[in-house]
C-alpha positions, -999 to +999 in steps of 0.1 A: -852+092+269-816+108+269-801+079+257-826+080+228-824+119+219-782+115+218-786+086+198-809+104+173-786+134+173-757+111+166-777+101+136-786+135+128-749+146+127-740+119+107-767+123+081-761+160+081-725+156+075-725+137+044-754+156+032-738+193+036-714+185+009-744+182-018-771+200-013-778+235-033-784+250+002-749+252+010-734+251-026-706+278-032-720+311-037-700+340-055-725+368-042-725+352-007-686+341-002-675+381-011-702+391+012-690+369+042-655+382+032-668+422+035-679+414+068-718+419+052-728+385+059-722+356+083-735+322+100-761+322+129-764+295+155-795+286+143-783+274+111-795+302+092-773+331+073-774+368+087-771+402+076-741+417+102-746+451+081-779+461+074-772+480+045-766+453+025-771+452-016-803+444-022-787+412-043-770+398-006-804+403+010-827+385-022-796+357-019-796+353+017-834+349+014-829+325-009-802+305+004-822+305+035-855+289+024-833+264+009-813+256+039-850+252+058-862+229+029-836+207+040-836+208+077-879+199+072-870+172+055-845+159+077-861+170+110-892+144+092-861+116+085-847+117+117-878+125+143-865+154+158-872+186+153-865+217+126-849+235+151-825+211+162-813+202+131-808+238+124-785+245+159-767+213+151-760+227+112-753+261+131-726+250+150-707+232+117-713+262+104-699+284+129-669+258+135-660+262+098-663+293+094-628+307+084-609+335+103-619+370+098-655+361+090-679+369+110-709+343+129-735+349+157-732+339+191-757+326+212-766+358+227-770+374+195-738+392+188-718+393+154-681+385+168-655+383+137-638+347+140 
């Protein structure tokens, strides 16, 4: 059973590798990339965008909303491709995320806390 869950997750990794370089969900985004840079906006764990401030424009919040129900879109239709859940491809796109996430940006840790790379 192990065996089989690492070797889906190796699959999962794979696929999600080549397919974060395409998709809309994790396109460039002015609105987004100078919120990140304000410290406004970062990456969660779960592989989902956050609000660090909460008094954000109300154009960050519509396009984290947005960018969000995109990045789900895809990690339903790869959680159905791969046979695992929505949630684990979302941790697994978290941690990309997170790991690429440049210096003086902020992500969530796992306990919840906005910690400025």
């Amino acid at each position: 059973m192990i065996t089989r869950l690492r070797f889906i997750m190796a699959g999962l990794a794979l696929t999600l590798g080549l397919s974060l370089f395409s998709p809309s969900a994790f396109a460039a985004d002015a609105v987004i990339d100078a919120a990140k840079v304000a410290g406004e906006v970062g990456e969660r764990p779960d592989g989902y965008l956050g609000l660090v401030e909460s008094n954000v424009a109300p154009a960050v919040r519509r396009r984290v909303d947005e960018i969000n129900a995109r990045r789900r879109s895809l990690y339903e239709r790869l959680a159905r491709e791969k046979n695992v859940t929505v949630e684990q491809v979302g941790f697994l796109t978290g941690e990309k995320q997170i790991a690429g996430t440049p210096a003086g940006q902020y992500y969530m840790s796992t306990s919840g806390s906005w910690i400025r790379k």
